[in-house]
KOLVEX-503910 format. One record per residue: residue number from 1; residue in one letter; x, y, z of N, C-alpha, C, O, CB in turn. Coordinates in steps of 0.001 Angstrom, whole numbers, plus 500000, padded with zeros to 6 digits. Glycine has a CB too. Layout:
// residues N
<rec NUM,"A",<X,Y,Z>,<X,Y,Z>,<X,Y,Z>,<X,Y,Z>,<X,Y,Z>>
...
This chain:
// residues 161
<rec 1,"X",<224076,857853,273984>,<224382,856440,274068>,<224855,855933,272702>,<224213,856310,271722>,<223152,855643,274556>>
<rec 2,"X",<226044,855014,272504>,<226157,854822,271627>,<225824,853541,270934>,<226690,853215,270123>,<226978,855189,271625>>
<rec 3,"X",<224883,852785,271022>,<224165,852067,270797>,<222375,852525,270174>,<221330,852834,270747>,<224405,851436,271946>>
<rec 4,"X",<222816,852340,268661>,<222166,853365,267779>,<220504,852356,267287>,<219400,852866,267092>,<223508,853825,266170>>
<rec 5,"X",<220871,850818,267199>,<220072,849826,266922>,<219968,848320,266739>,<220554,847617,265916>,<219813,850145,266223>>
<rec 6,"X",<219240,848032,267527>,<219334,846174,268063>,<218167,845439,267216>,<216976,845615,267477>,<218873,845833,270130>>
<rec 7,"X",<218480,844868,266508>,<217562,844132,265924>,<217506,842600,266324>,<218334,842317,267189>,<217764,844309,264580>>
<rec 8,"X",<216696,841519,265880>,<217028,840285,265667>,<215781,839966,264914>,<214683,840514,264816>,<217389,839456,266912>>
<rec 9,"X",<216529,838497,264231>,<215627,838188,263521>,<216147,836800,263281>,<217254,836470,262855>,<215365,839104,262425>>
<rec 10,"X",<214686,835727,263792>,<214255,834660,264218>,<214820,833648,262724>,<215331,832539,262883>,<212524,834836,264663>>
<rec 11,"X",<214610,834271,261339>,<214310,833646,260416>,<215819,833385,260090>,<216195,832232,259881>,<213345,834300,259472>>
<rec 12,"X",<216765,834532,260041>,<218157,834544,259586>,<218935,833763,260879>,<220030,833220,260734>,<218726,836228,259267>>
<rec 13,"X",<218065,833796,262394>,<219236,833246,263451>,<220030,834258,263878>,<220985,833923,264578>,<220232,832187,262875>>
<rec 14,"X",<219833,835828,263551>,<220824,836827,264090>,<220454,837754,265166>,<219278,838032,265400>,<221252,837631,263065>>
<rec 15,"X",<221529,838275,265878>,<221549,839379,266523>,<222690,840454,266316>,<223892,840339,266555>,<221481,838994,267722>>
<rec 16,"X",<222005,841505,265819>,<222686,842575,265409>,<222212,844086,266443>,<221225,844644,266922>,<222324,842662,263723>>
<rec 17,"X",<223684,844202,266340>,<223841,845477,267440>,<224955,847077,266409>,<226090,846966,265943>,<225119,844528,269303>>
<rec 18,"X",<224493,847721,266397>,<224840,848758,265848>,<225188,850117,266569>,<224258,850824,266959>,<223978,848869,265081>>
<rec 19,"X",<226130,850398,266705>,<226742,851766,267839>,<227240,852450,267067>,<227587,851885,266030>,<227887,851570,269053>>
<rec 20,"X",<227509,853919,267177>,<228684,854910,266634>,<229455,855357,268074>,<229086,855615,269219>,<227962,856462,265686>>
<rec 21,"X",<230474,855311,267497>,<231384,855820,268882>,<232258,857855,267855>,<232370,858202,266679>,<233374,853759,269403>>
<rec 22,"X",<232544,858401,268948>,<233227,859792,268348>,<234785,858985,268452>,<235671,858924,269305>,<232970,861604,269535>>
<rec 23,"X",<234657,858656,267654>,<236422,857898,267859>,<236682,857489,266474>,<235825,857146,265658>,<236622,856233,269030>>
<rec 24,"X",<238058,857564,266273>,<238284,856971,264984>,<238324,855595,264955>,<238622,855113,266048>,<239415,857404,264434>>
<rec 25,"X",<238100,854704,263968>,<238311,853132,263392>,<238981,852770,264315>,<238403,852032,265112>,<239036,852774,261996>>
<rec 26,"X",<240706,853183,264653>,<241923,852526,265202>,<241512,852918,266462>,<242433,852419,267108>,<243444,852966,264711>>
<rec 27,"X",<240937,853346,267127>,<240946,853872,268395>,<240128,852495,269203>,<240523,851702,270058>,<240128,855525,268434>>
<rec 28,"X",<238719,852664,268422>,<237554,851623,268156>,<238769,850624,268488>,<239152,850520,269654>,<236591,851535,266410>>
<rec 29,"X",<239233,850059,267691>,<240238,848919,267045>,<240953,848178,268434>,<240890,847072,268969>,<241624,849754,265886>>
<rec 30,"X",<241689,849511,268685>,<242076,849523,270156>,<241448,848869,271846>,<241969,848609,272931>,<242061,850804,270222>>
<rec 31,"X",<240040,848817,271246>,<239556,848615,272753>,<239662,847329,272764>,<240383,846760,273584>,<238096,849100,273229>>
<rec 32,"X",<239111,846826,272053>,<239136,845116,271560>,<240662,844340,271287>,<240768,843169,271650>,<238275,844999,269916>>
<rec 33,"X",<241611,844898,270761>,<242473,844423,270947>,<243605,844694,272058>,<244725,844184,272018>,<242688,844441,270002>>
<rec 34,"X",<243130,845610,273099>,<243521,845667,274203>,<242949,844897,275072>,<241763,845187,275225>,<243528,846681,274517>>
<rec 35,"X",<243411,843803,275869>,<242645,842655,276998>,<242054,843898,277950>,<240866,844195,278070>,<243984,841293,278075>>
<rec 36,"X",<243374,844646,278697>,<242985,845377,279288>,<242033,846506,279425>,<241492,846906,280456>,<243610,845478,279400>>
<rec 37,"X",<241912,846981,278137>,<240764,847891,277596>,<239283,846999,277348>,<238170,847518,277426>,<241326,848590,276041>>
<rec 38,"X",<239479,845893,277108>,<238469,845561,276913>,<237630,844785,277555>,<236535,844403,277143>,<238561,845319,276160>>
<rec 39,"X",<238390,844422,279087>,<237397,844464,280113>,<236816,844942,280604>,<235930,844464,281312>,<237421,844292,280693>>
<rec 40,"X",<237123,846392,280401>,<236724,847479,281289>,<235018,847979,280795>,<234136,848659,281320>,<237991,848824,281097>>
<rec 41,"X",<235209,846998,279135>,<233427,847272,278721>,<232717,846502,278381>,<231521,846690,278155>,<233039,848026,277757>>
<rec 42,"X",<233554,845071,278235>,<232615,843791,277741>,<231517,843304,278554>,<230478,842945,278000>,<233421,842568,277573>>
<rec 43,"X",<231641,843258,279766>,<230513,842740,280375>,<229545,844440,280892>,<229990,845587,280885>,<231156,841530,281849>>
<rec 44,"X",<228340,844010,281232>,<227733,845212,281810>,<228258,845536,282884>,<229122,844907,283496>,<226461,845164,282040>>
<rec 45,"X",<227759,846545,283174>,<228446,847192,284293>,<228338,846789,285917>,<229027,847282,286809>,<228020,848497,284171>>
<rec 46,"X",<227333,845801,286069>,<227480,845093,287311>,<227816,843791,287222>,<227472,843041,288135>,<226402,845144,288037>>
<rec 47,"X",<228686,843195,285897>,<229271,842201,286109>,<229974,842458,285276>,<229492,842185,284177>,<228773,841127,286186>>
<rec 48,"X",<231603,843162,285227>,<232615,843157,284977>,<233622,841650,284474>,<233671,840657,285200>,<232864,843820,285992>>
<rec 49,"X",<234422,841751,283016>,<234889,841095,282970>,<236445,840814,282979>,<237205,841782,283024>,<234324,840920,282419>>
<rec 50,"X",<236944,839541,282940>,<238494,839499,283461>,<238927,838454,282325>,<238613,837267,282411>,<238796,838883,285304>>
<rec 51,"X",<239661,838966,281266>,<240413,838329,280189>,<241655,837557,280444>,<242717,838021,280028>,<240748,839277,279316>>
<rec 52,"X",<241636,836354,281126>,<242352,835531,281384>,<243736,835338,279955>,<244952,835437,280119>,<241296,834364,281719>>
<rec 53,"X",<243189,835126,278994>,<244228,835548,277776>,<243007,836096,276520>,<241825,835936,276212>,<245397,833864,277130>>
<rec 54,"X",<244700,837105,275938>,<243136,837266,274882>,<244202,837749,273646>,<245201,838359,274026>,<241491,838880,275491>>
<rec 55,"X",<244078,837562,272507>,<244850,838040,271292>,<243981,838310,269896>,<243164,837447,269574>,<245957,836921,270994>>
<rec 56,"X",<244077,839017,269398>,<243442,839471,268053>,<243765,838093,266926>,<243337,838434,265823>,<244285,841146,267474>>
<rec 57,"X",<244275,836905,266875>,<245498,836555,266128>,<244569,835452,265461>,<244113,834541,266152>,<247039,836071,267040>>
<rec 58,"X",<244325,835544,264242>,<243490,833663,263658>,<244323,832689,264038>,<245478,832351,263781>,<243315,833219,261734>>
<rec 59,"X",<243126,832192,264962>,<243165,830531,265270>,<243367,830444,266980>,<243551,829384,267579>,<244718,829637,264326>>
<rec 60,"X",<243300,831653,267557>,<243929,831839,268579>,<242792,831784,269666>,<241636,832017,269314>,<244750,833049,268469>>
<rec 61,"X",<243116,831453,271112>,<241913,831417,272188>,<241684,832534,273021>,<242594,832907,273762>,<242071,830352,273136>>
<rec 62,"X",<240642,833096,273007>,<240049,834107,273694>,<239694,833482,275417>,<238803,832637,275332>,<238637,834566,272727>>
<rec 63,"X",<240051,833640,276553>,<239516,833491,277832>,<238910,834226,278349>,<239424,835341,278447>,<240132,833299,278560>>
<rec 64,"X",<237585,834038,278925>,<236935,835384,280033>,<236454,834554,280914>,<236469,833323,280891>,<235598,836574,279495>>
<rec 65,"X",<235901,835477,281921>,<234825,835478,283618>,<234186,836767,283231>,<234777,837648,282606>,<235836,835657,285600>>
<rec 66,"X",<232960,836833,283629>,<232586,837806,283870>,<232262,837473,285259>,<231848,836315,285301>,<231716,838281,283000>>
<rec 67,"X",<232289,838150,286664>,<231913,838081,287752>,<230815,839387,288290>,<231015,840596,288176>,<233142,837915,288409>>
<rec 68,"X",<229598,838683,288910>,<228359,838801,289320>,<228151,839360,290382>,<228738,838742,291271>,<227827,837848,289369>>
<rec 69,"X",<227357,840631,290944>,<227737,840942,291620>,<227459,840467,292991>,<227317,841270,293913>,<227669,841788,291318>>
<rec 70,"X",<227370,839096,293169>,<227263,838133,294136>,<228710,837593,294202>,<229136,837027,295208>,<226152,837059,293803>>
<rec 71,"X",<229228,837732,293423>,<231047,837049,293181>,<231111,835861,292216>,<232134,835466,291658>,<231828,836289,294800>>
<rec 72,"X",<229829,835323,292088>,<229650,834330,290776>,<230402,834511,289581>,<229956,835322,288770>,<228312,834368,290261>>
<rec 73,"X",<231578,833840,289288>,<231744,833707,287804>,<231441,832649,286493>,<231547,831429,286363>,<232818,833815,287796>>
<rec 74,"X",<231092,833542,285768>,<230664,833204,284644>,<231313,833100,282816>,<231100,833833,281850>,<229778,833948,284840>>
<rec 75,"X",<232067,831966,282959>,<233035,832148,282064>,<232399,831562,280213>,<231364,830966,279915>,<234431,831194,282820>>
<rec 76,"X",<233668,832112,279225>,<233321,831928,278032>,<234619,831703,277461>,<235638,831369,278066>,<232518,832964,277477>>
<rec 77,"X",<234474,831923,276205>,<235458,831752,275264>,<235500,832295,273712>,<234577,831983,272960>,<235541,830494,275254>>
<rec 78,"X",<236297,832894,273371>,<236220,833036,272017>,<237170,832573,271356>,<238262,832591,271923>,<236084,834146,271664>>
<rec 79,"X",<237111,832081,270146>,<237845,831371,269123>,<238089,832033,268224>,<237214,831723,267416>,<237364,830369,268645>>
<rec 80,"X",<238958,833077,267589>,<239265,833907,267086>,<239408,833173,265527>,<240212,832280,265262>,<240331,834539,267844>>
<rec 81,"X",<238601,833673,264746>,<238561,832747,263130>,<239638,833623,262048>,<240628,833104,261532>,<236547,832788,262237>>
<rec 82,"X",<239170,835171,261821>,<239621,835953,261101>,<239838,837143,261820>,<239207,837379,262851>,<238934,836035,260090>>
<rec 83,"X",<240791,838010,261297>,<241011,839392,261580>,<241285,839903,260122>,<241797,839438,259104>,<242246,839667,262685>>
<rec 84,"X",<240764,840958,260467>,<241375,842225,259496>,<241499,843770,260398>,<240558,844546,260566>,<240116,842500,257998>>
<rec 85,"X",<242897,843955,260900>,<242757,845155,261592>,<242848,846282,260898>,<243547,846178,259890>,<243569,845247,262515>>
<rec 86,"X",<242157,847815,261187>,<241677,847556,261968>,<239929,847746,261811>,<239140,848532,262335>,<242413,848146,262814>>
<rec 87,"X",<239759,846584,260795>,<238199,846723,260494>,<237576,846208,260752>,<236435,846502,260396>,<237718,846736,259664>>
<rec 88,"X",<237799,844927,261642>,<236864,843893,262015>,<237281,842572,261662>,<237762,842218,260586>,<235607,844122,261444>>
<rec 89,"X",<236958,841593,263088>,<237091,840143,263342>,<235808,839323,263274>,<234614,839617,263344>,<237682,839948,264671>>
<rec 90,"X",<236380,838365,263138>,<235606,836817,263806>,<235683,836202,264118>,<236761,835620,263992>,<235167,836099,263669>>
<rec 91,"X",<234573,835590,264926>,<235369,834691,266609>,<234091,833630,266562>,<233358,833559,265575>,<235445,835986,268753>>
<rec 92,"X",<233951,832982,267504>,<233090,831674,267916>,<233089,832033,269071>,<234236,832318,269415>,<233569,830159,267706>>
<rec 93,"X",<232092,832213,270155>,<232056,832816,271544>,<230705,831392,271849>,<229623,831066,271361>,<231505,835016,271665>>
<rec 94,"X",<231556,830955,272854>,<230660,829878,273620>,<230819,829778,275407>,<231829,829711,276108>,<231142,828317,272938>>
<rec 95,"X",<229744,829797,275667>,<229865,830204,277338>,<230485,828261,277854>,<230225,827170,277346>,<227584,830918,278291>>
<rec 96,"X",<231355,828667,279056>,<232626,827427,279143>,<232129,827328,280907>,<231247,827906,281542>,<234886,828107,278670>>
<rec 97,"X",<233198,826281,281293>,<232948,826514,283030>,<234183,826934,283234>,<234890,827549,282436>,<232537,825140,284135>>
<rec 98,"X",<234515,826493,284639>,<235490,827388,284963>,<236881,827018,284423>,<237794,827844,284433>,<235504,827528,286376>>
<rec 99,"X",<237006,826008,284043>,<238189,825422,283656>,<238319,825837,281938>,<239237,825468,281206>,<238109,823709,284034>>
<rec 100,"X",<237477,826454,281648>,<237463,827460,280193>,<237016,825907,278855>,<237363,825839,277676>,<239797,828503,279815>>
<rec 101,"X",<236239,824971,279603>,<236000,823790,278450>,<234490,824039,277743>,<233621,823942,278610>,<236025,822068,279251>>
<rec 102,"X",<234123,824235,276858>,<232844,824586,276550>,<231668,823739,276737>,<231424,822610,276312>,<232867,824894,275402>>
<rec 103,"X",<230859,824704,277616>,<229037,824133,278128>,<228239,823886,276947>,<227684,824745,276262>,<227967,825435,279059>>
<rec 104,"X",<228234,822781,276791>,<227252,822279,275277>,<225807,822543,275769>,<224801,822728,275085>,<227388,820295,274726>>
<rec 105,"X",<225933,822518,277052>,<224497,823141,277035>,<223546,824400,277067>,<222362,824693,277236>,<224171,822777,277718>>
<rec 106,"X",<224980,825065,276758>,<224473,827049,276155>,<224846,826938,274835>,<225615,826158,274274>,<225549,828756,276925>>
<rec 107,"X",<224066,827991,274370>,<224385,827904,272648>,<225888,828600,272186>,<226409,829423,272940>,<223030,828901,271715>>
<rec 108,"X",<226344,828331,271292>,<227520,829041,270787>,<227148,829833,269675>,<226454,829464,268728>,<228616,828145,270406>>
<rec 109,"X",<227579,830775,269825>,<227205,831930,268036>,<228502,832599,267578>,<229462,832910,268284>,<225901,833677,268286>>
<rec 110,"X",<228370,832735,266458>,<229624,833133,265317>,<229073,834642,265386>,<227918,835054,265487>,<229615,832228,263402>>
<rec 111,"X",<230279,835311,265297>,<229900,836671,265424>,<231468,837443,264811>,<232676,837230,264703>,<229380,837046,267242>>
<rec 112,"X",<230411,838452,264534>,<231170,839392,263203>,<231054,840572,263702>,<230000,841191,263851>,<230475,839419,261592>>
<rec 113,"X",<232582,841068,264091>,<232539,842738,264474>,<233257,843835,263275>,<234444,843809,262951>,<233538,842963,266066>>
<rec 114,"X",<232245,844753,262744>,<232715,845497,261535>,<232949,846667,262201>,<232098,846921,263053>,<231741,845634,260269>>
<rec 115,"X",<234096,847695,262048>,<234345,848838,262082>,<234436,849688,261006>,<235410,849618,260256>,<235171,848870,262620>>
<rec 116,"X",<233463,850561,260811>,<233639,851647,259289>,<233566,852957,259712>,<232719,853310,260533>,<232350,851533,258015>>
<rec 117,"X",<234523,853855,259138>,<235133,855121,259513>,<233819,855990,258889>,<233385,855736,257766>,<236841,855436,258785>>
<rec 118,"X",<233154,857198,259876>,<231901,857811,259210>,<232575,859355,259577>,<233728,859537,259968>,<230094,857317,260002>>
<rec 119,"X",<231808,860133,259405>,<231883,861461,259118>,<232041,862242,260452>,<232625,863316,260601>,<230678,861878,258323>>
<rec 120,"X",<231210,861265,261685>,<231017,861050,263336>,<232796,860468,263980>,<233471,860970,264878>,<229466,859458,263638>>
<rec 121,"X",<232978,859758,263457>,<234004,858358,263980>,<233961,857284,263777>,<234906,856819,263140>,<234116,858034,265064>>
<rec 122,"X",<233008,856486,264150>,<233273,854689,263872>,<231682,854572,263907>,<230949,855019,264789>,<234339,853478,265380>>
<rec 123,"X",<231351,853964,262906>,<230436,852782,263075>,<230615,851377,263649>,<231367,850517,263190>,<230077,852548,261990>>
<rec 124,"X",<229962,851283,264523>,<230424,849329,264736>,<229199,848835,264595>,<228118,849323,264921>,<231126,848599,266460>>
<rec 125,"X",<229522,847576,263953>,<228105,846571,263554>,<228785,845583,264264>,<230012,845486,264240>,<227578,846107,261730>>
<rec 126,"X",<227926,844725,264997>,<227879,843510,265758>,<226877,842656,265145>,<225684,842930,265017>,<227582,843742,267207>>
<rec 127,"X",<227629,841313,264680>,<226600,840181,264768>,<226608,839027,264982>,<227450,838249,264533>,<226094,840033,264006>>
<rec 128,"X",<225669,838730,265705>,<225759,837410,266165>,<224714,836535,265420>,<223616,836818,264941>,<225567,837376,267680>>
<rec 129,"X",<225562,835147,265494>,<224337,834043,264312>,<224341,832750,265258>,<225244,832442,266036>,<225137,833444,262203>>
<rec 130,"X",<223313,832154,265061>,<222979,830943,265945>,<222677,829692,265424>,<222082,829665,264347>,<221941,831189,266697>>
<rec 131,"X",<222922,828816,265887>,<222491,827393,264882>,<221570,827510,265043>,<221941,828062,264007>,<222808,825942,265016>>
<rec 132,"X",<220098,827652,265374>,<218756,827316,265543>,<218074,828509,266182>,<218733,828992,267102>,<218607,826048,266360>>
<rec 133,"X",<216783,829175,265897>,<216349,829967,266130>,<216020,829706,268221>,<215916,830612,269047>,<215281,830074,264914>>
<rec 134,"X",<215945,828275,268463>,<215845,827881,269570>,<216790,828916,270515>,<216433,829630,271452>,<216162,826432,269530>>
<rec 135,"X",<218007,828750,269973>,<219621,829003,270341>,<219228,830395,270629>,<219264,830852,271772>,<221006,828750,269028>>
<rec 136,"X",<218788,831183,269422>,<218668,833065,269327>,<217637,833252,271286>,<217815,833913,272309>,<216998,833840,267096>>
<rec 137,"X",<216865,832451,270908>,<216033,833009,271539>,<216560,832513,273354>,<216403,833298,274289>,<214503,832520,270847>>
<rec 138,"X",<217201,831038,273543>,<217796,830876,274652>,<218348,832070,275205>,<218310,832306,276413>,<218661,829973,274517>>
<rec 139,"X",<218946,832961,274214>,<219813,833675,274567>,<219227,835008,274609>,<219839,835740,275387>,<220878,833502,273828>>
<rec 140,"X",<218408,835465,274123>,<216970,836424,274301>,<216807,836576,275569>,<216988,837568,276275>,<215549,835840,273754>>
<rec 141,"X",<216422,835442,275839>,<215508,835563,277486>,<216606,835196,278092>,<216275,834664,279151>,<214002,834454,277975>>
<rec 142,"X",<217828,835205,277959>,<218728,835176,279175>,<219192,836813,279299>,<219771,837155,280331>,<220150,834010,278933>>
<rec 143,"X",<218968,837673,278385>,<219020,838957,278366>,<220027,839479,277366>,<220197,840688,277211>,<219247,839385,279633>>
<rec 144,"X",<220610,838674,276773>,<221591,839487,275836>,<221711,840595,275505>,<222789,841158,275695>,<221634,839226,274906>>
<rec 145,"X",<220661,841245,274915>,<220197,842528,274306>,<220506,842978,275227>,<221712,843181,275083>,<218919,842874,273815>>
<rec 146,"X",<220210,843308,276175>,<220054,844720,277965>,<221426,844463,278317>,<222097,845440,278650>,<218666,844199,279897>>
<rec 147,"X",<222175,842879,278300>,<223658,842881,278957>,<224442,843252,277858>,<225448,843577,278488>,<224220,841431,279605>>
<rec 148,"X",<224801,843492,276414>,<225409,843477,275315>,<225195,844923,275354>,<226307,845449,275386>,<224944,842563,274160>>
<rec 149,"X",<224098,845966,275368>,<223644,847475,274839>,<224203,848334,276120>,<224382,849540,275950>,<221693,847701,274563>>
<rec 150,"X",<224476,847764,277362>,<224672,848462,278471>,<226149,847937,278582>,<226814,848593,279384>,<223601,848200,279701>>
<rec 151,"X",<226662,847149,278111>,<228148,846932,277701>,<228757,848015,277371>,<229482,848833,277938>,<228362,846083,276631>>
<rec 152,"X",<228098,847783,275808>,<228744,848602,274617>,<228352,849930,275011>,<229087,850780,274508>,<228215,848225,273040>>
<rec 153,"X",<227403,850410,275772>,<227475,851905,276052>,<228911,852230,277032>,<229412,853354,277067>,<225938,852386,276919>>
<rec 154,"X",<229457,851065,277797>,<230335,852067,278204>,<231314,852553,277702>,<231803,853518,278289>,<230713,851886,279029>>
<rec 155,"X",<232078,851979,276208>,<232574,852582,275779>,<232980,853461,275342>,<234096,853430,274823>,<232572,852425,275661>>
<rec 156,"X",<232089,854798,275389>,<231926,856388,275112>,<233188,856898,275977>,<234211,857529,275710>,<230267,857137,275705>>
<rec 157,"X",<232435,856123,277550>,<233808,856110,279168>,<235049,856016,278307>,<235748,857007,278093>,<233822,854293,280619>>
<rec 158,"X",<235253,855108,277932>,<236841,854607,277730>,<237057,855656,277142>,<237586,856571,277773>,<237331,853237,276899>>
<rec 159,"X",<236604,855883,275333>,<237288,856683,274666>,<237538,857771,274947>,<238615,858230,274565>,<236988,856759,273819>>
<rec 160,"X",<236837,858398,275543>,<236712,860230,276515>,<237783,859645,277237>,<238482,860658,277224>,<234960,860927,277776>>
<rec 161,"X",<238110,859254,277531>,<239178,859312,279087>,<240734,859174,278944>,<241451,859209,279944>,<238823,857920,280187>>
């Protein structure tokens, strides 16, 4: 599995997720800046997601659904802040309704994806930061950790294939 270690911590407001994939940096690089590639692992595996638009580009809008396997969708957004390809972005990801306008009443977190080339293939560090430890933990018990680690494992799928 490539999901190596999940931490969080209440005091800083973060959630950090740590994977190695057998893939190089650009490959890594690739999944994320492919819409199409990167539905195929963002959501877990019984709720698949659908990238309505999506671009690597600062300043630019990220669209998703993830759909449930009741048919429920569940949409978000990312706000793309910085790039540096192909080592890692930053975005603003806030869960939206369907019309893609953001739910002030889920938390929004800033999150930082690093790619570093190892001796294996890629390290990826994930992190997410929250205004209020309230926020971390809303998002705790909505499951993040179990839907984010069973995500990112399927990516091993993609790159093998």
């Amino acid at each position: 599995m490539p999901v190596t270690d999940v931490q969080h911590d209440m005091n800083n407001l973060t959630l950090t997720i740590v994977a190695e994939f057998a893939a190089p940096v650009s490959r890594v690089w690739d999944v994320y800046a492919d819409p199409r590639q990167l539905e195929r692992v963002f959501g877990p595996p019984s709720y698949p997601a659908t990238f309505v638009d999506h671009s690597l580009t600062p300043g630019s809008r990220s669209t998703y659904f993830m759909t449930s396997p009741e048919g429920e969708k569940h949409a978000g957004i990312w706000d793309i802040k910085t790039v540096t390809e192909p080592s890692g972005f930053t975005y603003e990801d806030a869960f939206s309704d369907a019309d893609f306008n953001v739910n002030t009443d889920l938390p929004v977190s800033q999150n930082t994806y690093a790619f570093v080339a190892t001796d294996g293939g890629t390290r990826a560090t994930y992190v997410s930061t929250y205004a209020t430890a309230e926020a971390l933990q809303q998002v705790l018990d909505m499951g993040v950790v179990e839907g984010a680690t069973s995500a990112i494992n399927q990516i091993d799928g993609l790159l093998a294939a």
